[in-house]
N, C-alpha and C positions, 0 to 999 in steps of 0.2 A: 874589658870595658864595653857594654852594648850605648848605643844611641839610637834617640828613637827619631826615625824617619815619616816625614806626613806629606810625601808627594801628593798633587796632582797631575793628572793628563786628564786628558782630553783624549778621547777613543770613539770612532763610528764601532755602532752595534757588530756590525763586521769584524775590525778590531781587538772588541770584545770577547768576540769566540774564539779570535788567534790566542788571545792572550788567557781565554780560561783553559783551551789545550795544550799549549806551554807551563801551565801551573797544576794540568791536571797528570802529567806525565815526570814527577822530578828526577826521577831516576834516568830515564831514558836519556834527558837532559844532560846528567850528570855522567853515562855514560859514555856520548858524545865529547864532551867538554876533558873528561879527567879519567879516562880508563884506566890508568897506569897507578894512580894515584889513589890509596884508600883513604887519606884524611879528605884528602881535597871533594875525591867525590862525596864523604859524609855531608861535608861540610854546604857544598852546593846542594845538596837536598834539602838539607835543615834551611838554608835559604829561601829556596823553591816555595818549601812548606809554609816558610812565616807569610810571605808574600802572599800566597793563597789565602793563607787562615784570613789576611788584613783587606782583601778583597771578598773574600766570599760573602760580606754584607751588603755591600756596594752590588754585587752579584745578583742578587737574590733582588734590592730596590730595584734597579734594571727590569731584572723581568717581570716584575709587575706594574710596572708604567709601561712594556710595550704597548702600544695602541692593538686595539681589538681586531682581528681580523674584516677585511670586505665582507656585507652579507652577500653577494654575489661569490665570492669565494667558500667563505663557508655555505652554501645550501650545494655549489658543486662538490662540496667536501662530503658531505653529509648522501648525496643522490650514489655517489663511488663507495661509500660504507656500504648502502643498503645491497650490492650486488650482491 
């Protein structure tokens, strides 16, 4: 029996990148968590995964509302290219 889950949080952009390298790693996760264990660790990946898949929209909005960088930043961005 699945049920569908529609959390919210609330995460600073910081946050953010914890939680996309947490979901972009589920194996490594799973091998931390249940080394010993081949269902369990399946089964935390396929977790990982849904989690990711249910974000990676949400993901993607994010990064294109971040605000534009300073033009003060970017022309020192741009002067550091040109070397």
């Amino acid at each position: 029996m699945t049920q569908r889950l529609r959390p919210t949080i609330d995460l600073s952009y910081g946050e953010q990148e914890v939680l996309q390298r947490v979901l972009a790693e589920p194996r490594k996760i799973a091998d931390a968590l249940s080394p010993d264990d081949v269902r369990e660790h399946s089964r935390i990946i396929g977790v990982l995964e849904e989690v990711a898949a249910a974000f990676a929209e949400c993901f993607f909005q994010v990064v294109e509302n971040l605000p534009d960088a300073e033009p003060e930043q970017t022309q020192q961005q741009s002067r550091g290219m040109s070397r």
